[in-house]
C-alpha positions as CSV (number, residue, x, y, z in Angstrom):
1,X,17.7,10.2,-2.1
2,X,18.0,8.2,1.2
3,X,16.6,4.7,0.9
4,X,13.3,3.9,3.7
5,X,14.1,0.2,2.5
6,X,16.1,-2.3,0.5
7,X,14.7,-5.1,-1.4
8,X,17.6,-7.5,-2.3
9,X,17.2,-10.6,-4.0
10,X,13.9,-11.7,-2.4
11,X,12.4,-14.8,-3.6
12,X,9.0,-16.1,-1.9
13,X,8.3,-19.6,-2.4
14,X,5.0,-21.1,-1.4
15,X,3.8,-25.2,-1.3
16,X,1.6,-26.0,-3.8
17,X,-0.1,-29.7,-4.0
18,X,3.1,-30.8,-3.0
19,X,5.6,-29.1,-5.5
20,X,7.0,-25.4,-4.4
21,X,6.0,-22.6,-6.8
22,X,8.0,-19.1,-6.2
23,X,5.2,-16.0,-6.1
24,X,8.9,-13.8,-6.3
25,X,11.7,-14.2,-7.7
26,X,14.4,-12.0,-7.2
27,X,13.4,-9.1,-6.8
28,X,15.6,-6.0,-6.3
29,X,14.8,-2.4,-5.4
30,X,14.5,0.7,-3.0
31,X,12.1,2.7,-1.8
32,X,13.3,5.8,-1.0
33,X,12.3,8.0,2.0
34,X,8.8,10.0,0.8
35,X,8.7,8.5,-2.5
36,X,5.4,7.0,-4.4
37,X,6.2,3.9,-6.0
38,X,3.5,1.9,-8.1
39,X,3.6,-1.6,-8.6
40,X,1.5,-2.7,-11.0
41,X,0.7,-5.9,-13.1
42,X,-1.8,-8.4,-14.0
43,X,-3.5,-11.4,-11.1
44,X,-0.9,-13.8,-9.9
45,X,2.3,-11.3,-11.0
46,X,3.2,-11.1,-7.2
47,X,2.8,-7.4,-6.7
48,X,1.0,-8.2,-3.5
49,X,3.2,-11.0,-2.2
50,X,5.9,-8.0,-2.2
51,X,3.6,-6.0,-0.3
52,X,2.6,-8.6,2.3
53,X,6.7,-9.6,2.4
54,X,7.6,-5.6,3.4
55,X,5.1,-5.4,5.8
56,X,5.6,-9.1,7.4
57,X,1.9,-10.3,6.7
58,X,3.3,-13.7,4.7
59,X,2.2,-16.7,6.2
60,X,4.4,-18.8,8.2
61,X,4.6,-21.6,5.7
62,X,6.3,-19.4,3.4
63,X,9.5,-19.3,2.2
64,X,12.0,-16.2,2.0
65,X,15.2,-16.0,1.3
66,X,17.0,-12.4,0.7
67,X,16.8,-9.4,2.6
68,X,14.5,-6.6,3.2
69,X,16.8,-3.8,5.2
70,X,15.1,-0.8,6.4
71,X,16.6,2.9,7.1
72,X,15.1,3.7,10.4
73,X,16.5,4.6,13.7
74,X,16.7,1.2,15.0
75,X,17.1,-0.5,11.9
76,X,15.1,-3.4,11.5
77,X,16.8,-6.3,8.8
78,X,15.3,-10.0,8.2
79,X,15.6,-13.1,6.5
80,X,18.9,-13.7,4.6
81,X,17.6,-17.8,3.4
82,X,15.5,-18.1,6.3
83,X,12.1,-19.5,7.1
84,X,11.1,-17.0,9.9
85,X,11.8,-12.9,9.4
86,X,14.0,-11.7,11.9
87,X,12.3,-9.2,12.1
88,X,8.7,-7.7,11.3
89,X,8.3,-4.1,11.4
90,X,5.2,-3.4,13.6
91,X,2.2,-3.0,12.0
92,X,0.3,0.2,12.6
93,X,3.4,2.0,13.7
94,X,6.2,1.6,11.4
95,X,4.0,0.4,8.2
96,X,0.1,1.3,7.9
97,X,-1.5,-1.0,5.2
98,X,-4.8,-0.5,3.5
99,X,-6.1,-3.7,2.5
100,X,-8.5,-4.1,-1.1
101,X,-11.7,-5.3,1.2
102,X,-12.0,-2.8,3.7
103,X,-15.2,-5.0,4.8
104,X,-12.6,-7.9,5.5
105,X,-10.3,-5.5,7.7
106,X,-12.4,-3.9,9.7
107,X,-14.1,-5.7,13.0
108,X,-17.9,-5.9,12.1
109,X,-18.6,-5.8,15.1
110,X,-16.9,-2.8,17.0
111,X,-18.1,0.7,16.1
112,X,-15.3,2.2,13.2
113,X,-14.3,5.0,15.9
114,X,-13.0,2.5,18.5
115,X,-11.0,0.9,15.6
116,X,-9.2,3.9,14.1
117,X,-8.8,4.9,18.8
118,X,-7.3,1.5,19.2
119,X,-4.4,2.2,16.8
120,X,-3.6,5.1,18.7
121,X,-4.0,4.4,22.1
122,X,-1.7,1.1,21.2
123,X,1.2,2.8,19.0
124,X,1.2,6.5,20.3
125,X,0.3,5.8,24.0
126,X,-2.3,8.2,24.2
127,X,-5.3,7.4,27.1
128,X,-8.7,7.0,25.5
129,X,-10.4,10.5,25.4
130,X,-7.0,11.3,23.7
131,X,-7.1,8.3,21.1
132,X,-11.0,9.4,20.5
133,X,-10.3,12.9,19.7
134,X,-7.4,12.2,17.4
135,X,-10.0,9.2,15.6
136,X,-12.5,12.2,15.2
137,X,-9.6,14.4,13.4
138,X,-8.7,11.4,11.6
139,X,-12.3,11.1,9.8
140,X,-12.3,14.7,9.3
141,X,-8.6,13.9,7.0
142,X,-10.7,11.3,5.1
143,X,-13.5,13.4,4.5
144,X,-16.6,11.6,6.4
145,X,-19.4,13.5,6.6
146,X,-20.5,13.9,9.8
147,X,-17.4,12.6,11.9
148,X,-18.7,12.5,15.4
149,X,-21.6,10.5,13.9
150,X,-19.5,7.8,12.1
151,X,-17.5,8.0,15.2
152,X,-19.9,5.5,16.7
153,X,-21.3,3.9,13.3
154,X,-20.2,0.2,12.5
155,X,-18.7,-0.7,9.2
156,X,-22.2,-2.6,8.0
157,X,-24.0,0.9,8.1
158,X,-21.4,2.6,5.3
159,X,-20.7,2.2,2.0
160,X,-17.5,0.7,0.3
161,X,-15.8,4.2,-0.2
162,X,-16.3,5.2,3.1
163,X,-15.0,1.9,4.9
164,X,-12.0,2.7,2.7
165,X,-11.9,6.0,4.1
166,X,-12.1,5.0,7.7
167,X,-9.4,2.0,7.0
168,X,-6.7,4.9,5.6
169,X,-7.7,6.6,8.4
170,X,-7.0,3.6,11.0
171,X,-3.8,3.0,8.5
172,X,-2.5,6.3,9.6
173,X,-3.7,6.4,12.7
174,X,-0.1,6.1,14.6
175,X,1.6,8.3,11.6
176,X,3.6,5.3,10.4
177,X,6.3,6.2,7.6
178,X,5.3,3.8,4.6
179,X,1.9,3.2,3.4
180,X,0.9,0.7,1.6
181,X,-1.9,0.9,-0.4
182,X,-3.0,-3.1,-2.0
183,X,-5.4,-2.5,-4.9
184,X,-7.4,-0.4,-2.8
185,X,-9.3,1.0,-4.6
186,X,-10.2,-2.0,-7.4
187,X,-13.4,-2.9,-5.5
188,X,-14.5,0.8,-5.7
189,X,-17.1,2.4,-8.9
190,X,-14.4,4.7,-11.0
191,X,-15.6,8.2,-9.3
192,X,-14.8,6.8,-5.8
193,X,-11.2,5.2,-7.1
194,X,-10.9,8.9,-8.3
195,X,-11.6,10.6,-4.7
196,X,-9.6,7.9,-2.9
197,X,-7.0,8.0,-5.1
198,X,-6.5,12.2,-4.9
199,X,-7.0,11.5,-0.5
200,X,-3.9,9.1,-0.3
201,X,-1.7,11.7,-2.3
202,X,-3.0,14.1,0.0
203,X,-2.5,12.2,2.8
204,X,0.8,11.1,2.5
205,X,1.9,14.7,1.1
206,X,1.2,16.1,4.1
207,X,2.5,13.3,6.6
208,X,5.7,13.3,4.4
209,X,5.1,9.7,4.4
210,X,6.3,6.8,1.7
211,X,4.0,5.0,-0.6
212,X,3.8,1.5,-2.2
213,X,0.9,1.6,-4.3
214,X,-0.4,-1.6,-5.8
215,X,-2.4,-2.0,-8.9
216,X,-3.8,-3.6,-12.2
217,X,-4.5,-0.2,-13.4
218,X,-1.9,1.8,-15.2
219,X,-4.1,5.0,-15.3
220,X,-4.3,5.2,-11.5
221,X,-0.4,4.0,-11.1
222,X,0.8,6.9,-13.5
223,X,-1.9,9.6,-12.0
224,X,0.0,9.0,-8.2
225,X,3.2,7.6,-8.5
226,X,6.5,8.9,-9.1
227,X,8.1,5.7,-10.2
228,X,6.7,2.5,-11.4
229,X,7.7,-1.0,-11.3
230,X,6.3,-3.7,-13.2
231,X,5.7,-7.2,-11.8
232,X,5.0,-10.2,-14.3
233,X,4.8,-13.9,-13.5
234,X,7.0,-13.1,-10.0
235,X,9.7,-11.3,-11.5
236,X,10.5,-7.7,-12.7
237,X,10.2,-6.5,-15.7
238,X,10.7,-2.9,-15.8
239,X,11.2,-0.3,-13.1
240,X,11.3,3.9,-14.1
241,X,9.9,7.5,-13.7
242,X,6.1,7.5,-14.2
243,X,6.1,9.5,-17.2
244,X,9.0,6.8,-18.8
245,X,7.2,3.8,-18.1
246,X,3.7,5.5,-19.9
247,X,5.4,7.2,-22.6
248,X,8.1,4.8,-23.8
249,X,7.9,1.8,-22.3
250,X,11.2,-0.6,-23.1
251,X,9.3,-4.0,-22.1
252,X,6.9,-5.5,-24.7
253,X,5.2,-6.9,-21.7
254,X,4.7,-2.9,-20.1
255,X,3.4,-1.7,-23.7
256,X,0.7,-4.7,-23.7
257,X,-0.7,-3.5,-20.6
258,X,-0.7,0.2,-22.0
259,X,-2.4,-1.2,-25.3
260,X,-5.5,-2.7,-23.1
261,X,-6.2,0.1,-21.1
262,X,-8.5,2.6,-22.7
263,X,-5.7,4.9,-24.6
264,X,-2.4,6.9,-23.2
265,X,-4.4,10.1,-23.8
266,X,-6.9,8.5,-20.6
267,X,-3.6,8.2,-18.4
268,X,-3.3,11.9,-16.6
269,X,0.4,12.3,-17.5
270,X,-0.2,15.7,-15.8
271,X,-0.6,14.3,-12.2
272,X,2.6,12.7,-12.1
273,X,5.8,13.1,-10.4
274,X,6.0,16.6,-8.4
275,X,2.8,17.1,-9.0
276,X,-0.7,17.5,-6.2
277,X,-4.4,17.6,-6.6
């Protein structure tokens, strides 16, 4: 399968009270073109640094050195031991990115409808009428009841799954080719990480688009990926097929995390690769 993008050797490094402690360490691997990939691992394993790193969102003080190289028509490449990226795919176009808070992502204060519009009316050019209509069929995708009324609702009047819902739908907003979903659905009650979970394979399904999935949660990794890596203390341990990682994991670190979650008979081996809701 064609590669969408090439981790090589990344390390990120940040200032700590004066010493320099690395978040990654060299991490290697490729995400290939329409593939769901699951990174998953415990607080502080850097699964989100890697996120934040593929999608440009470290801070500046950061340090980077290797390469992220990207299969796309113009291909975009950065950072071989360099401070600065040289270059950061566009947010909203090339890369939509679902953050865990949706409350800390979206603008309290503009109506959800003009947020998801905005994406549009930036990335795809489209004039305003044309940016609200495609928001409206947007919210319809996610499922919101009632689309032209949460059209003009702000974020403070819904609830935590729908806020997620309308921040998938401004992530996809300018049909960008990887999505990247950062514990997204941790801050959601288990029947909502359900739903949310079964809408983003949907979703990217039928936008043909790629997936980086992150997550503490095995169940939910093994339920929508296809492949799963496994971050500890920065680095990786393991990397395979869904199905390998759950049913014979070769690192003792991979089987501990299996052993605290409820049982492998609660991990839905059946919703794996190949596989829709």
């Amino acid at each position: 399968m064609t590669a969408l993008l090439a981790v090589r050797d990344l390390t990120v490094t940040h200032r700590r009270d004066g010493d320099e402690v690395a978040a990654l360490k060299d991490i290697s691997l490729d995400i290939a073109v329409g593939e769901r990939l699951a990174v998953i691992g415990e607080s502080g394993s850097g699964k989100s640094t890697l996120a934040l790193a593929i999608a440009g969102l470290l801070p500046a003080s950061a340090r980077i050195d290797g390469r992220i190289d990207w299969s796309l028509p113009s291909p975009p490449s950065w950072g071989v031991k360099e401070r600065q990226p040289k270059f950061v795919p566009l947010g909203g176009r090339d890369i939509g990115f679902v953050f865990q808070d949706p409350s800390a992502s979206l603008d309290p204060v503009m109506p959800v409808g003009k947020q998801i519009a905005e994406v549009a009316h930036t990335h795809l050019g489209l004039n305003w009428p044309q940016a609200y209509a495609k928001a409206k069929t947007l919210l319809e995708r996610v499922r919101l009841p009632d689309p032209d009324g949460a059209l003009r609702a702000f974020p403070h009047q819904l609830s935590g799954g729908q806020k997620q819902r309308i921040a998938i739908a401004a992530a996809i907003a300018a049909g960008p080719k990887l999505l990247i979903a950062d514990e997204a659905t941790s801050a959601l009650d288990t029947i909502v990480q359900a739903e949310i979970v079964t809408l983003i394979r949907q979703l990217v399904a039928e936008d043909g688009m790629t997936l980086l999935f992150i997550s503490h949660d095995i169940a939910l990794a093994a339920a929508l990926a296809e492949r799963i890596a496994v971050f500890r203390h920065g680095g990786l341990v393991e990397i395979g097929a869904a199905r390998q990682i759950v049913s014979g994991p070769r690192h003792a670190y991979t089987r501990s995390l299996l052993d605290a979650h409820l049982g492998l008979d609660a991990i839905p081996l059946s919703r794996q690769a190949g596989t829709s809701a």
